[in-house]
Kinemage of the C-alpha trace (Angstrom):
@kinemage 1
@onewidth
@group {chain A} dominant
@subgroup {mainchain}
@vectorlist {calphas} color= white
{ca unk a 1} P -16.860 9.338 -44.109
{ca unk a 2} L -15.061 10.941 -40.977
{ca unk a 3} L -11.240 11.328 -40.816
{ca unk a 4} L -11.293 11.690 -37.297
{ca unk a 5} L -13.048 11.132 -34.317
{ca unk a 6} L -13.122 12.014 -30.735
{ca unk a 7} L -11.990 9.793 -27.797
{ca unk a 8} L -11.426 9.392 -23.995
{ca unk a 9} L -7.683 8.354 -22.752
{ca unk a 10} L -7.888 5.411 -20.577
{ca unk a 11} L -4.343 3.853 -19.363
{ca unk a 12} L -1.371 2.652 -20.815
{ca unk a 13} L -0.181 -0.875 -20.941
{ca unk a 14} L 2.354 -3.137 -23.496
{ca unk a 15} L 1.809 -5.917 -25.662
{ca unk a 16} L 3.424 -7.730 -28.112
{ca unk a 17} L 3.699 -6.389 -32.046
{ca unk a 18} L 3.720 -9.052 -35.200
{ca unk a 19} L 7.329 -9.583 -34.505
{ca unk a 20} L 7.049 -10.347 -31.166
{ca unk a 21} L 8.500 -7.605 -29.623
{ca unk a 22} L 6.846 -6.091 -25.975
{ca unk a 23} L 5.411 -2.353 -27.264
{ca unk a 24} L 4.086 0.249 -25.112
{ca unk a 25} L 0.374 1.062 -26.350
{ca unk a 26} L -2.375 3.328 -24.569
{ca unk a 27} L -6.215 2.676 -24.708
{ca unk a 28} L -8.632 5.006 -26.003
{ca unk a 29} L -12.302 4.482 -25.551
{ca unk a 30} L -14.209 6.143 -28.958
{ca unk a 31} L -17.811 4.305 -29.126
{ca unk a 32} L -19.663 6.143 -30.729
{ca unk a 33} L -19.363 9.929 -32.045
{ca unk a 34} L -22.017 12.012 -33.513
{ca unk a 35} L -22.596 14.476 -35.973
{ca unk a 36} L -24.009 17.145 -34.608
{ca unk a 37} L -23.869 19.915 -37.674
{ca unk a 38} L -22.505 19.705 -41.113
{ca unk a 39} L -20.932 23.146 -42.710
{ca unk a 40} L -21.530 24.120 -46.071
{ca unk a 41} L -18.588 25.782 -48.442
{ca unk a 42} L -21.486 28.100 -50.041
{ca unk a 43} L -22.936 29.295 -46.660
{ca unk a 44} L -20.282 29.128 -44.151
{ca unk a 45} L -17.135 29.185 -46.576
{ca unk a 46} L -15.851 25.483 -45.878
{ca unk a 47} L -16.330 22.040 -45.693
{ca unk a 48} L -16.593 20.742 -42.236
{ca unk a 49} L -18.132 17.626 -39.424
{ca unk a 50} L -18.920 18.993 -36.836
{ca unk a 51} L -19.089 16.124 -34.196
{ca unk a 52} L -19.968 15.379 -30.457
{ca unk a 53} L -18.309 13.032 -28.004
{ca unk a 54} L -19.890 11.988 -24.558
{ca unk a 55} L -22.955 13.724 -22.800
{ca unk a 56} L -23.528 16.468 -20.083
{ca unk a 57} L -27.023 17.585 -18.085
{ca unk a 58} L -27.236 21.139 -18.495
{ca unk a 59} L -26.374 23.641 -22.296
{ca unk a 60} L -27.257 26.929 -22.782
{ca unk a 61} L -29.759 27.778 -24.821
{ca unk a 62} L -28.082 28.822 -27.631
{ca unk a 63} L -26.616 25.160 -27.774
{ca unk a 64} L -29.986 23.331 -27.358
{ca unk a 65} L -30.923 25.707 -30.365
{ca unk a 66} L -28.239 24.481 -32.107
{ca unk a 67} L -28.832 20.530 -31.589
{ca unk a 68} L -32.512 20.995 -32.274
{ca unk a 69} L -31.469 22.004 -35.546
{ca unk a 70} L -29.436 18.756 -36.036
{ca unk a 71} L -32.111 16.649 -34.703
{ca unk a 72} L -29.903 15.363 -31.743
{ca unk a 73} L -31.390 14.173 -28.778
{ca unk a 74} L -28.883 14.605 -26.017
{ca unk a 75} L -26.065 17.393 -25.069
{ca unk a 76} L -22.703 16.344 -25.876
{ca unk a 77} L -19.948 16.999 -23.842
{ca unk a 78} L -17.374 17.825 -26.303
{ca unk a 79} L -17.735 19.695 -29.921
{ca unk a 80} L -15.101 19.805 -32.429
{ca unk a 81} L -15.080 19.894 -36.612
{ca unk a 82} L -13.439 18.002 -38.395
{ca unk a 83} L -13.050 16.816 -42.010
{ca unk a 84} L -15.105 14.315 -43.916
{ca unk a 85} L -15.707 13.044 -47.173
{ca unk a 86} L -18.532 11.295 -48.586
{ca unk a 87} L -22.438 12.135 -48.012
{ca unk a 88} L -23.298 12.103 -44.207
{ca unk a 89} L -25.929 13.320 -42.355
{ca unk a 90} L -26.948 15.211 -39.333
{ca unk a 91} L -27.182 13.195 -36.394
{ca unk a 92} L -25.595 10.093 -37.938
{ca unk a 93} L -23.843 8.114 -35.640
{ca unk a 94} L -20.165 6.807 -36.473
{ca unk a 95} L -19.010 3.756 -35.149
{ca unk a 96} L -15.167 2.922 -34.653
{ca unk a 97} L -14.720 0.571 -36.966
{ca unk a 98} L -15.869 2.726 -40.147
{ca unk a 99} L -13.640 4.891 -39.810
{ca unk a 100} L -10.347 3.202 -38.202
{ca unk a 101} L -8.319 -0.351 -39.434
{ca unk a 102} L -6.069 -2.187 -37.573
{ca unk a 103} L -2.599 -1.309 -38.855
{ca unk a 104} L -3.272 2.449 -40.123
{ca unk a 105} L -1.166 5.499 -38.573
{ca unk a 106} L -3.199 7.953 -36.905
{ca unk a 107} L -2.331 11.685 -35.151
{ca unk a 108} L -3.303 12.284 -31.919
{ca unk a 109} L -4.352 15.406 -30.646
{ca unk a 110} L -4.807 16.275 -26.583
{ca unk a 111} L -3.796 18.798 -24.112
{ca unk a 112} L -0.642 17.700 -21.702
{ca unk a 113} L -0.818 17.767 -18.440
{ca unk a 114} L -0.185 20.961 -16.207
{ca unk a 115} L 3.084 21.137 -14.565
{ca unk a 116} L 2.552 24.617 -12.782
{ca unk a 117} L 5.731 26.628 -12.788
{ca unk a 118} L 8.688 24.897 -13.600
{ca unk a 119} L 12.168 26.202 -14.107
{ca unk a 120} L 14.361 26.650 -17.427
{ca unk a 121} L 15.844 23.379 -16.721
{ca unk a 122} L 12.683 21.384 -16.266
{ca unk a 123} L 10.709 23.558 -18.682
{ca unk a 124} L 13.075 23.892 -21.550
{ca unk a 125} L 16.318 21.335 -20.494
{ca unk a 126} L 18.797 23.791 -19.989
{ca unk a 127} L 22.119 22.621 -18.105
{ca unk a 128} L 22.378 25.177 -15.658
{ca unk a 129} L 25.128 27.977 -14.745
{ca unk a 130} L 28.980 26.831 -13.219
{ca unk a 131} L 28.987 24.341 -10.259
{ca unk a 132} L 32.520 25.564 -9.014
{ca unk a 133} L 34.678 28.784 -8.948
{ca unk a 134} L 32.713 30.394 -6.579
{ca unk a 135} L 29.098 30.184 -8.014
{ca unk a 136} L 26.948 29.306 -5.121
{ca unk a 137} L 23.254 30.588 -6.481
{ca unk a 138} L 23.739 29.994 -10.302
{ca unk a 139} L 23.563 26.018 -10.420
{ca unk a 140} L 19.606 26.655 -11.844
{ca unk a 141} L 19.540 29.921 -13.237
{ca unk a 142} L 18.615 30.461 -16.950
{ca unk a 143} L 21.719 33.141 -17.397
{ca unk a 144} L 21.457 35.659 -19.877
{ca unk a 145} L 18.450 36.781 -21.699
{ca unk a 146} L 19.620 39.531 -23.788
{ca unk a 147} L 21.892 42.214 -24.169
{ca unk a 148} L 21.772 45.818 -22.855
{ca unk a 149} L 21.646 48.785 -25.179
{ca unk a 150} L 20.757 46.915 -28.644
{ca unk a 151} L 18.529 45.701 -28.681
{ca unk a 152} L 17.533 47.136 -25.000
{ca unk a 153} L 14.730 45.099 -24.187
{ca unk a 154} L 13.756 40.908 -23.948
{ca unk a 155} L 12.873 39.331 -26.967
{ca unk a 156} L 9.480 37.877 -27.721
{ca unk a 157} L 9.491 34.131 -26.985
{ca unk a 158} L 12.804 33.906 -24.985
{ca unk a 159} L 12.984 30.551 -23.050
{ca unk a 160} L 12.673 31.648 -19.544
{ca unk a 161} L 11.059 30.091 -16.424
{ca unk a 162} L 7.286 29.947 -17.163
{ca unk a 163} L 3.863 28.045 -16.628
{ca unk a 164} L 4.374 24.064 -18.084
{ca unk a 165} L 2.187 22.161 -20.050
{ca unk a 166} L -1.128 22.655 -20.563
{ca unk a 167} L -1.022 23.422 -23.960
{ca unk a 168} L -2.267 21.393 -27.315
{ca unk a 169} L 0.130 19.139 -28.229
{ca unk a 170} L 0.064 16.630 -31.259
{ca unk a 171} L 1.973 12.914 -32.127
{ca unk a 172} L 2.060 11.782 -35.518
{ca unk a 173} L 2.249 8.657 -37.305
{ca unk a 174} L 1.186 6.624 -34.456
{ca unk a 175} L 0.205 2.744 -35.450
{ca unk a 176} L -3.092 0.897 -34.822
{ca unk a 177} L -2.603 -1.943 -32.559
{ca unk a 178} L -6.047 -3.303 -32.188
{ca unk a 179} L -9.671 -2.104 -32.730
{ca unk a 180} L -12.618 -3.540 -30.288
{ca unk a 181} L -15.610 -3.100 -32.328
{ca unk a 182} L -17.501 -4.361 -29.035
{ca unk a 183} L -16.605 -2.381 -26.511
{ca unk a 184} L -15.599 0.646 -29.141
{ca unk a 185} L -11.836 0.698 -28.076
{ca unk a 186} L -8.900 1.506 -29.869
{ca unk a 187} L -5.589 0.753 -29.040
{ca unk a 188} L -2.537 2.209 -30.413
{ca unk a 189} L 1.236 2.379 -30.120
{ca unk a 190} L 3.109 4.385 -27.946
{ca unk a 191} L 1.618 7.196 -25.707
{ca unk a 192} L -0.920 9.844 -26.036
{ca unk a 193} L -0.722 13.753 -24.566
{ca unk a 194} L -2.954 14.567 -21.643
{ca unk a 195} L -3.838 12.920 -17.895
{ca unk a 196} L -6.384 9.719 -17.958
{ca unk a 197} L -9.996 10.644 -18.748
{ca unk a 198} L -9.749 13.404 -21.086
{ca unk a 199} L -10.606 13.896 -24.390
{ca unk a 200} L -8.269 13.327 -27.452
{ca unk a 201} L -8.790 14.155 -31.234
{ca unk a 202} L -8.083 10.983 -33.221
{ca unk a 203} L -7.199 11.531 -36.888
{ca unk a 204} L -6.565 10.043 -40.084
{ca unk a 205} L -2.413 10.619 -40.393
{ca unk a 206} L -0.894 11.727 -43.922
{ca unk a 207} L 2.454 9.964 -43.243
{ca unk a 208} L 3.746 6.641 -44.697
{ca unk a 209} L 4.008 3.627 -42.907
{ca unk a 210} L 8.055 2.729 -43.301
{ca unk a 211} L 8.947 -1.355 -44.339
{ca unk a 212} L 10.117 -2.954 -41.698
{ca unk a 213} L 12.612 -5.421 -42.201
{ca unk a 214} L 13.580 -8.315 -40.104
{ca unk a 215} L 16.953 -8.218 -38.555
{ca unk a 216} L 19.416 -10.544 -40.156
{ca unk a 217} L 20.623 -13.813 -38.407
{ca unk a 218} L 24.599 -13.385 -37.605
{ca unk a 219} L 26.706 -16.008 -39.268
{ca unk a 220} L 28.194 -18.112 -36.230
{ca unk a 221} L 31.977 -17.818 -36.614
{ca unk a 222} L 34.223 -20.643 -37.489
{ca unk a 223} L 35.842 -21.703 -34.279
{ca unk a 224} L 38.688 -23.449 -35.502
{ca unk a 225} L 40.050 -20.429 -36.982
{ca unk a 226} L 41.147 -20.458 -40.801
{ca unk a 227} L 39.610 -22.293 -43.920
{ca unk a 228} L 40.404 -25.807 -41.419
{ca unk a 229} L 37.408 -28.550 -41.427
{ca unk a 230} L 36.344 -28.820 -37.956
{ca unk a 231} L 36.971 -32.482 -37.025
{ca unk a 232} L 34.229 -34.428 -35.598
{ca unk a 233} L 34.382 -37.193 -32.634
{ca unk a 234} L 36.223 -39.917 -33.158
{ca unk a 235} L 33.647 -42.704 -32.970
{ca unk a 236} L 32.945 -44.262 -36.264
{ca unk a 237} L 29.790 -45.603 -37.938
{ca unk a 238} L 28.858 -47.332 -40.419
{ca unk a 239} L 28.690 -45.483 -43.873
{ca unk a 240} L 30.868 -42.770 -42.666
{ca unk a 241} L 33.622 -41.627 -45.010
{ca unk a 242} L 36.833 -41.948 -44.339
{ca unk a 243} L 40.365 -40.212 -45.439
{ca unk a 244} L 40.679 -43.410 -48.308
{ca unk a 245} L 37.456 -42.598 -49.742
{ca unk a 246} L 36.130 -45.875 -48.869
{ca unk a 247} L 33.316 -46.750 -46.149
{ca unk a 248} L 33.484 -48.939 -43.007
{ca unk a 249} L 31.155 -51.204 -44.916
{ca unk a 250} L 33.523 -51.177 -48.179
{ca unk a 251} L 36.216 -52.102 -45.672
{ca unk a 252} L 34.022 -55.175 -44.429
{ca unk a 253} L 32.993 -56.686 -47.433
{ca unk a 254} L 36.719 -56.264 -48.766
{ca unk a 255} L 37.846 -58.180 -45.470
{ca unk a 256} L 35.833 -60.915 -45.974
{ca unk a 257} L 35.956 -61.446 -49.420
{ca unk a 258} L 39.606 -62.223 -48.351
{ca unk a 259} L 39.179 -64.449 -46.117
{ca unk a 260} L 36.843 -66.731 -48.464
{ca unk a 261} L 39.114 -66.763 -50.614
């Protein structure tokens, strides 16, 4: 079977965990994914799903050549390989529920959102030049990025003011919250790279899920300070013991007995 699958980011929301605890989660809509091609170790060199996600009008032709191979009937929107295990077939659909269980950890996969061009403080959290002293243009600037004759130039990857986001970005370990089979949605813990609407890689995660263990109940502290016996009211009833070691019914009995005689 598939160890991943392709999705569409809905929204964010919260609900509560087994513990009762309010948990941010975000909804991903997965219905149904395809396989579109399977890859063979002896002709192509691995082992690979290729799958589809959602539909589009118009492919060029080599594509339609390429599902007509497969046997699938409509265009999807979205193409990506992935790993599998088990005999499957071309153009086999996957449903969410054969692949994902509630309480699994699963990696996400998506591209984040554009910023544009951001500064080194937004971009990378730097702290900025002096405030004081005279500096009057330094309170954003990135400072220095290298020296001058050695090595004489800027070195590759030096975190300077650039284009933001954008890029592929993954989240591990992330736990299944709750999987509609109906309406093929799957909702899981915390948040997910990328706007609303686009398309996320869901896979099977290799991490551990830790034990969680209950926090313990504080012992409520002895108020009246010391090894004392806190003393209760002063009202007495009947059967409660007393400094003699004798009941308020002993005591009754023992009084009239007394008087009889």
């Amino acid at each position: 079977m598939l160890k991943a699958m392709l999705g569409k980011k809905l929204n964010m929301s919260q609900m509560h965990d087994s513990h009762g605890r309010v948990t941010p989660v975000t909804k991903l809509e997965i219905g149904i994914n395809t396989i579109a091609f399977l890859k063979d170790k002896e002709r192509d060199g691995y082992k690979a799903a290729q799958i589809g996600f959602g539909s589009k009008k118009r492919a060029s032709k080599a594509l339609k050549i390429h599902l007509e191979k497969s046997k699938v009937k409509f265009v999807p929107a979205v193409l990506k390989e992935v790993d599998f295990e088990g005999d499957i077939k071309s153009g086999q659909e996957v449903k969410i529920e054969e692949v994902f269980r509630k309480g699994a950890l699963v990696d996400v996969v998506g591209k984040s959102k554009g910023k544009g061009f951001a500064g080194v403080i937004k971009r990378h959290g730097f702290h900025g030049g002096p405030k004081t002293h005279g500096q009057s243009d330094r309170h954003r600037a990135p400072g220095s990025i290298g020296a001058g004759t050695t090595p004489g130039r800027v070195y590759r990857g030096q975190k300077m003011a650039g284009h933001m986001g954008n890029a592929q970005v993954s989240v591990f370990g992330l736990e299944i919250m709750e999987v509609n089979k109906e309406e093929g949605i799957l909702i899981i813990k915390g948040s997910v790279p990328g706007p609303s609407g686009s398309v996320v890689l869901i896979k099977k995660s290799k991490k551990k899920r830790a034990d969680y263990h209950e926090p313990e109940i504080q012992v409520i502290p002895n108020l009246g300070g010391g090894d004392e016996e806190v003393k209760e009211d002063s009202t007495e009833a009947v059967g409660e013991v007393k400094d003699e070691g004798k009941t308020i019914a002993e005591k009754v009995s023992e009084e009239t007995t007394v008087e009889e005689k």
